[in-house]
FIKOL-884582 format. One line per 8 residues: number of its first residue (from 0); their letters; for each residue x, y, z of C-alpha. Coordinates in steps of 0.5 Angstrom, whole numbers, plus 500, padded with zeros to 3 digits. Each point is the difference from the previous one (the first is absolute). Example, Ala and Ser with C-alpha at 12.3 -4.5 7.8 and 13.67 -1.06 7.14 Angstrom:
2
0 = AS = 525,491,516  502,507,498 .
END
This chain:
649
0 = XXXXXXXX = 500,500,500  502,507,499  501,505,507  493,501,499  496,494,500  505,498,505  497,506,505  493,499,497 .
8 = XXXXXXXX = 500,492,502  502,501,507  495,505,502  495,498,496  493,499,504  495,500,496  500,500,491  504,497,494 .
16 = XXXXXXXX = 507,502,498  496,500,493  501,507,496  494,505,502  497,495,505  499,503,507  505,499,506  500,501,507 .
24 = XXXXXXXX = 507,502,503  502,499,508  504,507,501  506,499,505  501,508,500  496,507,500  501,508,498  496,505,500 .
32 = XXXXXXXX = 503,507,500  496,507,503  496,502,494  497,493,499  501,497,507  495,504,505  493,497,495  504,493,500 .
40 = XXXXXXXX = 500,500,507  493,503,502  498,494,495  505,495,505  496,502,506  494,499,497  501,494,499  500,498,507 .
48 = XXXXXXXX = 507,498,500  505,499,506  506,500,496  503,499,494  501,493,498  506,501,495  507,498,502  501,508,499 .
56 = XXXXXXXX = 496,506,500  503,507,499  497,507,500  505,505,497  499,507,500  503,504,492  495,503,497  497,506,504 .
64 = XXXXXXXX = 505,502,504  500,507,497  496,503,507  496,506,498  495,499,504  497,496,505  497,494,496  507,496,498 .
72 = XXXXXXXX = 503,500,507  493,498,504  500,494,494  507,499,502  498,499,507  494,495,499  505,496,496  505,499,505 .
80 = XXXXXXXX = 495,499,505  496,494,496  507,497,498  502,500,508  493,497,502  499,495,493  507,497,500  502,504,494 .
88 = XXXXXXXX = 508,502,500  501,508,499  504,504,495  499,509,503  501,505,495  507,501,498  502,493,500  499,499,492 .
96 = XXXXXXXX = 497,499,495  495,491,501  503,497,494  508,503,502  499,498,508  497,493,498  506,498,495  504,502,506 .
104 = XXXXXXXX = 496,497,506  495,495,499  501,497,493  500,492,500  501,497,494  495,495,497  494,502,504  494,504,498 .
112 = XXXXXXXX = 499,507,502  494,505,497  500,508,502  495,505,500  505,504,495  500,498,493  508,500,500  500,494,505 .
120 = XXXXXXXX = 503,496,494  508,504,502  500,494,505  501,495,494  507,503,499  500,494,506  496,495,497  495,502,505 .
128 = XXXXXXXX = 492,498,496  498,507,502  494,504,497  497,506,500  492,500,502  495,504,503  500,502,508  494,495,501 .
136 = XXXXXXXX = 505,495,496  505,501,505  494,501,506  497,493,498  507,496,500  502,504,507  494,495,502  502,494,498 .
144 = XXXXXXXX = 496,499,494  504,499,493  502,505,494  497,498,494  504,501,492  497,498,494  506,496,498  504,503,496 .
152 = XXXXXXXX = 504,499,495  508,499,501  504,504,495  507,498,500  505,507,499  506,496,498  507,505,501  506,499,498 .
160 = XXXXXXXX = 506,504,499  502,506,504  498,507,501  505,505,498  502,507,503  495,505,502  494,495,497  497,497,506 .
168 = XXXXXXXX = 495,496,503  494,505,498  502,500,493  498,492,501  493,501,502  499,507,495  502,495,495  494,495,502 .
176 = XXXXXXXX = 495,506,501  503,502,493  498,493,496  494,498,504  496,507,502  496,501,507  496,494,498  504,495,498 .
184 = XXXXXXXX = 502,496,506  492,499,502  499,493,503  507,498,500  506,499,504  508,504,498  504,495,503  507,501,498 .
192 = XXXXXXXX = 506,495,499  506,499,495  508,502,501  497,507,501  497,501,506  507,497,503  503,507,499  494,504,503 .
200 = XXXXXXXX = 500,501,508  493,500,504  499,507,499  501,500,494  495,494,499  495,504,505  500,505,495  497,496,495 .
208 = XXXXXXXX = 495,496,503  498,507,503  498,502,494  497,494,497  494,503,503  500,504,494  501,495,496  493,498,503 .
216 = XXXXXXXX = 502,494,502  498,495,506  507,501,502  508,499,498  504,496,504  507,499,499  505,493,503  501,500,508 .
224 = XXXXXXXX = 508,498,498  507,501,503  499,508,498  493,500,504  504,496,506  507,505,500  493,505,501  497,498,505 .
232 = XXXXXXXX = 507,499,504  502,507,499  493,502,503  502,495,506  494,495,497  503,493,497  496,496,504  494,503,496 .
240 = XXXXXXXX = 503,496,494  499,495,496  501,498,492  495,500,496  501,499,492  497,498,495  500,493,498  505,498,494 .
248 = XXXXXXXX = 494,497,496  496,506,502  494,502,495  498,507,499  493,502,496  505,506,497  507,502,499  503,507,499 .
256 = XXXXXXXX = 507,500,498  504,507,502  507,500,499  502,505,505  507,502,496  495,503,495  497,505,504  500,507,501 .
264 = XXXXXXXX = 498,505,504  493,501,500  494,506,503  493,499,500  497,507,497  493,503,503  494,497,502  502,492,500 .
272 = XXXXXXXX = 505,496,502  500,496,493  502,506,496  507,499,500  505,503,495  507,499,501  503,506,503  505,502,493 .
280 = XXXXXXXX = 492,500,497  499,507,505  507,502,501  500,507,502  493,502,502  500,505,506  499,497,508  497,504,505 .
288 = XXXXXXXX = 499,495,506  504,493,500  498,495,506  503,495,503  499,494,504  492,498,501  500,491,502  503,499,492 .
296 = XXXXXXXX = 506,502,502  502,504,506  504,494,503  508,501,503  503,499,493  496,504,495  500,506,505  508,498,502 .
304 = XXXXXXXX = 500,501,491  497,506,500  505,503,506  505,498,497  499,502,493  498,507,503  506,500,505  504,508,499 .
312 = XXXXXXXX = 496,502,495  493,504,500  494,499,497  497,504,494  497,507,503  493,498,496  499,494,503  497,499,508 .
320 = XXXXXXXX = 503,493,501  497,496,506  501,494,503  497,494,504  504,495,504  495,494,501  502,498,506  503,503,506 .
328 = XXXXXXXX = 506,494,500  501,503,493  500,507,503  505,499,506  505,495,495  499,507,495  502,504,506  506,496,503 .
336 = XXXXXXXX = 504,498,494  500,508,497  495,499,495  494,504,503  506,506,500  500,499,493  493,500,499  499,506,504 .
344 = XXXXXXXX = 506,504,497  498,500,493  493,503,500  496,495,502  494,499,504  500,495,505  492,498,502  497,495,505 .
352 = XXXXXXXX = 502,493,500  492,500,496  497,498,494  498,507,499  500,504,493  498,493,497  494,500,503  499,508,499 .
360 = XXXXXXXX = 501,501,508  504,507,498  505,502,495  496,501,494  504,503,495  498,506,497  496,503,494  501,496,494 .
368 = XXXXXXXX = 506,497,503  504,495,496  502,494,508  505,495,499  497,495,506  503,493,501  493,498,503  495,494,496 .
376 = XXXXXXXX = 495,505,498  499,506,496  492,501,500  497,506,497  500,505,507  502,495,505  506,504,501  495,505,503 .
384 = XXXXXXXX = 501,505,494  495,498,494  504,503,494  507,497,503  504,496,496  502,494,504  506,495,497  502,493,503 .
392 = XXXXXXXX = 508,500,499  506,495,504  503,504,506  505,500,494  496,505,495  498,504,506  506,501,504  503,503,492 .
400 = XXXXXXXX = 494,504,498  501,503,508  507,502,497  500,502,493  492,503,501  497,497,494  499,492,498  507,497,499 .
408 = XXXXXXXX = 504,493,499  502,500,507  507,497,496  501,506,499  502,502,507  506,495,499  502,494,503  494,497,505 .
416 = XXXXXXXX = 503,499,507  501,494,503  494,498,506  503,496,506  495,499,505  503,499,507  502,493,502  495,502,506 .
424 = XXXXXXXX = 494,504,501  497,503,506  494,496,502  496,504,505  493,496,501  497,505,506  496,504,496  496,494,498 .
432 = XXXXXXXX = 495,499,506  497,494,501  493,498,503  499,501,508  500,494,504  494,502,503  495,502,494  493,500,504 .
440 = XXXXXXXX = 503,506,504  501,504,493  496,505,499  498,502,492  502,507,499  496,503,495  499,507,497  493,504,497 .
448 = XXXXXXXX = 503,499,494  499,493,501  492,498,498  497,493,500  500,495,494  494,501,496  495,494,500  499,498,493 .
456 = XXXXXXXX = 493,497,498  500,493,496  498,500,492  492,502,498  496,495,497  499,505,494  507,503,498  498,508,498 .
464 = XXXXXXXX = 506,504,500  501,507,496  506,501,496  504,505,504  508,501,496  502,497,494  508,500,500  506,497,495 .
472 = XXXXXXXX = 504,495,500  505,500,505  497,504,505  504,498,507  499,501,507  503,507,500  494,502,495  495,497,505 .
480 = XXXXXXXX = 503,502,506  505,506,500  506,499,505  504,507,503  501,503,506  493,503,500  495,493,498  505,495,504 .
488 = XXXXXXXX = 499,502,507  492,499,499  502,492,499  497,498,506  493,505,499  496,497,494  494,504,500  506,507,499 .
496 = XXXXXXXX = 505,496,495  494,498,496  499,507,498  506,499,496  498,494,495  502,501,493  502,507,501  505,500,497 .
504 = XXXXXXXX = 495,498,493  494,503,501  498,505,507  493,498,499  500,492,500  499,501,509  493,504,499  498,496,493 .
512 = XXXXXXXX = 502,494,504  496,502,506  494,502,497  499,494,495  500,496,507  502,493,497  507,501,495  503,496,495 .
520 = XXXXXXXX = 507,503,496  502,498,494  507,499,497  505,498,496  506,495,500  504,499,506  495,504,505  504,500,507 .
528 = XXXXXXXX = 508,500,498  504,502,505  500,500,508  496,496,505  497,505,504  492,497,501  497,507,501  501,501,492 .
536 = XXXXXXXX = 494,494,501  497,502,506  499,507,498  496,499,494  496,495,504  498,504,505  498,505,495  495,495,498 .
544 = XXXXXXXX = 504,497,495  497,493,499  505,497,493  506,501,495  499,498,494  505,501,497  505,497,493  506,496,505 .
552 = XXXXXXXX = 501,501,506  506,501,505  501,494,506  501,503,506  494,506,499  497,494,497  500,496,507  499,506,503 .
560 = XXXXXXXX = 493,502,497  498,494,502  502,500,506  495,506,501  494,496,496  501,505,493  498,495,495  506,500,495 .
568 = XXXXXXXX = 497,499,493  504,500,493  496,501,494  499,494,496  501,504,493  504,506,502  497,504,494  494,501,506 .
576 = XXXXXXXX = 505,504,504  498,506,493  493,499,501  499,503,507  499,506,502  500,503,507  493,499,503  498,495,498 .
584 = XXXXXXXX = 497,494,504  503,493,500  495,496,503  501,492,502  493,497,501  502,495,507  507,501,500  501,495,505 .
592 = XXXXXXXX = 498,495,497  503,502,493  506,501,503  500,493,504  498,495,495  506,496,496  501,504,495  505,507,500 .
600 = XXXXXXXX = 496,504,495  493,503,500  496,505,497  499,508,503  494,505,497  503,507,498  495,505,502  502,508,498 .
608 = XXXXXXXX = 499,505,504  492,500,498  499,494,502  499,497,493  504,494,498  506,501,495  503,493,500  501,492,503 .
616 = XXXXXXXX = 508,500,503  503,493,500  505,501,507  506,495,503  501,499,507  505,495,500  501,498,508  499,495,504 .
624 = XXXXXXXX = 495,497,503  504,503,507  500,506,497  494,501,498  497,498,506  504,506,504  496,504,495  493,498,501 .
632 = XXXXXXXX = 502,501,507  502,508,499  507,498,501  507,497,504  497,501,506  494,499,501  500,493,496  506,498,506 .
640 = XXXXXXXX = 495,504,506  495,497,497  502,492,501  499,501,491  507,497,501  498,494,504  495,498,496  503,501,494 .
648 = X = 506,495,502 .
END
């Protein structure tokens, strides 16, 4: 078997290792991170839990640690609080960035581990099978119950050679978003093998399983080798090794051969991390704003690159260069071998050990700026400013357009310094915080901006829903749900962050939304791409929206509308997308048993707005019979708090 199947077999509970079937995975590990990690733990609670039943659960704190008000610091407490009393490990403010802390900390190679935070894949640089998934995903597996995937495909990305000077392990994974696009990897696993993945550290490899997200991937994962074990012996951790690779005769639905001596440097241009052009194709274009780190590369060696290519010299008076170290061992071997003075001296901006800009939590460049980030997403408006420019580049191309002021061949610096990373690092465990010993006497500490779980109704008989909102292809979860300094901090306040749905789109969806009383979206290709956030589903369904139909979708906003009882239908012919219009009525004479009967395609009647019939629409829901009855039940929790589950099984 090839390091996904291996995996898959020995966590498997329920379903067949058979493409396109549904699997159930016990998950060893859980994360979540602040901007996702307040609703998935009010979710956890709900479940009447008394503590979490995986091997380890942690709760990080990275996205909004950008305090402007009172709302992300009393989040931050009631986080803490809830991991002290449900036996959940805590990572405060500043101590870095999840998916950086978790490759240092708590990795184990060949378990499985899902996050509330779509880059959780990062951990397959370790040969961990970790998934990206929504809050309620991860609040489900915190109680035991299993993870479920459709079974994807297995890709085998074959790499042979090495890369030369100034190209590096980004440029591998812009290569593959250049040759497949953001829906390439739907329904399949990136598992890198071949001569190749020898020369790459786990740094390197967590770069591009970080990024196999955007891939749209179910995840990437890389061997657990002898590169993996000097890793984990330099974070003081070998004992959390074992080998796993794949085996000689291993098979593979897929084969990509990149020869990695062919590679050059590469740069994603705005407003998708496929549109790749090599960085000759766009030399010399003006840089405003160049940005560094982000969990794609904010580890010890490519902020030590950066630092030493920027040692005695000064970056471009044009450009504003920051920086973000992922995490606070990275920071402190920065600072005790010089190379933070270096960062410092040359103009830089040193920020806070977060995830920070990537996620538009502050230093949103300028008007029409050209930003140069070495970030995994470059989203229309998620840097905060709607007309930016938002290229993804290496730390390499960054740190040469930060000098030279313009996109430039970083060969042109001269010679690429040597990295040596310390033969020992700093390893300081006590801004990690365990759960109390004594968790009946820990109060839960929660703030006004903390509001109940809303209660969902299950499914009508009679299906009647207004469209409220026709969208493109590719709309992603920062068109549904904006993120930012300012629509951040109402993560943990529904009724106030649903305010914000599809804003960015079109500022009338709330109120059409409303008025209709029940909705339905209509989409193109691809609907959902991009982070895991739950609120880009919860949201809408608060708002009354009761389904998507949509031309594909995207599968962890696919899992997450699910999960909160949203109907997701694809057109059966997609020229059916064209006939509709907004207001007109989709109606589903007893939906239930439509819904529930064996086959997965039904008929749906389209109302215009005057109420005469315009067509007889022929839709798809392909979901399982489990899937399907959290649907009738109105969503995730309901079907588990209702005994649904049980009787189901």
């Amino acid at each position: 078997m090839n390091i996904t199947r291996k995996i898959i077999s020995s966590h498997m509970v329920s379903g067949s290792m058979k493409a396109g079937s549904e699997v159930g995975l016990r998950i060893d590990q859980t994360l979540t991170q602040d901007a996702t990690g307040t609703m998935a733990y009010l979710q956890f609670e709900a479940m009447g839990v008394k503590k979490v039943r995986t091997k380890l659960s942690v709760s990080y704190v990275d996205h909004n640690t950008l305090q402007t008000g009172f709302e992300n610091a009393d989040d931050h407490r009631f986080l803490q609080s809830i991991a002290e009393k449900y036996g959940i490990y805590f990572s405060p403010a500043g101590n870095g960035i999840c998916h950086q802390l978790h490759l240092e900390r708590f990795g184990v190679p060949g378990q499985t581990l899902i996050g509330s935070d779509s880059h959780t894949p990062t951990a397959g640089g370790l040969g961990m099978l970790s998934f990206g998934a929504g809050g309620l995903d991860v609040a489900c597996a915190m109680a035991g119950e299993p993870f479920y995937i459709t079974m994807p495909k297995v890709v085998k990305v074959n790499l042979t050679g090495r890369l030369r000077p100034w190209v590096s392990a980004k440029d591998i994974i812009l290569e593959l978003l250049r040759r497949l696009s953001v829906k390439g990897g739907r329904g399949k696993v990136f598992e890198f093998a071949g001569p190749g993945v020898l020369t790459l550290s786990v740094p390197e490899r967590a770069t591009i399983t970080n990024m196999g997200t955007e891939l749209g991937a179910t995840t990437s994962i890389f061997p657990s080798d002898n590169i993996t074990k000097a890793f984990l012996k330099q974070q003081k951790r070998e004992k959390s090794w074992k080998e796993i690779v794949p085996s000689k005769d291993a098979e593979y639905d897929e084969v990509i051969e990149i020869d990695l001596n062919a590679l050059e440097p590469l740069i994603a241009l705005p407003h998708s991390p496929d549109n790749v052009r090599t960085v000759k194709a766009v030399e010399d274009t003006p840089v405003n704003q160049v940005a560094i780190g982000s969990c794609t590369n904010s580890s010890l060696a490519d902020l030590l690159l950066v630092s030493k290519t920027l040692k005695n010299k000064k970056i471009n008076k044009n450009v504003s260069l920051v920086i973000s170290p992922g995490s606070r061992q990275v920071v402190t071997m920065l600072a005790k071998s010089g190379a933070l003075s270096d960062l410092i001296a040359s103009g830089a901006r040193i920020l806070e050990n977060s995830c920070g800009p990537c996620i538009g939590m502050g230093q949103s460049p300028s008007s029409g700026a050209v930003s140069l980030r070495t970030f995994n997403r470059n989203f229309e408006g998620r840097s905060g400013t709607k007309d930016a420019k938002v290229y993804l580049c290496s730390p390499e191309v960054a740190v040469a357009a930060a000098l030279f002021g313009k996109i430039t061949l970083p060969s042109k610096i001269g010679a690429k310094p040597k990295v040596k990373l310390p033969a020992k690092l700093d390893i300081d465990e006590k801004m990690f915080f365990a759960p109390s010993k004594n968790p009946g006497k820990t109060e839960i500490l929660r703030g006004p901006n903390i509001k109940p779980l809303p209660v969902f109704e299950p499914l009508p008989e009679k299906f009647s829903a207004g469209v409220v909102l026709m969208v493109g292809d590719n709309i992603t979860t920062d068109h549904i749900m904006p993120a930012g300094s300012k629509i951040l901090p109402l993560r943990s306040n529904l009724p106030a962050i649903s305010e914000y749905a599809f804003s960015a789109v079109d500022r009338e969806f709330v109120s059409r939304a409303k008025a209709s009383g029940s909705g339905v979206i209509a989409a193109g290709e691809n609907y959902g791409q991009g982070s895991s956030r739950e609120h880009a589903a919860l949201a809408p369904r608060y708002l009354g929206v009761r389904a998507v139909i949509a031309k594909s979708f995207a599968r962890i906003h696919l899992a997450n509308l699910i999960n909160f009882g949203i109907i997701p239908f694809t057109f059966k012919t997609a020229s059916d997308y064209d006939k509709l219009s907004l207001g007109d009525r989709i109606e589903i004479n007893s939906a239930a048993k439509a819904l529930g009967g064996g086959s997965n395609e039904l008929s749906a009647l389209v109302r215009s707005a005057d109420g005469s019939l315009k067509y007889e629409m022929a839709l798809n829901f392909d979901l399982t019979q489990r899937q399907k009855s959290i649907i009738f039940a109105g969503g995730l929790l309901n079907w588990i708090k209702s005994g649904s589950k049980n009787a189901s099984e």
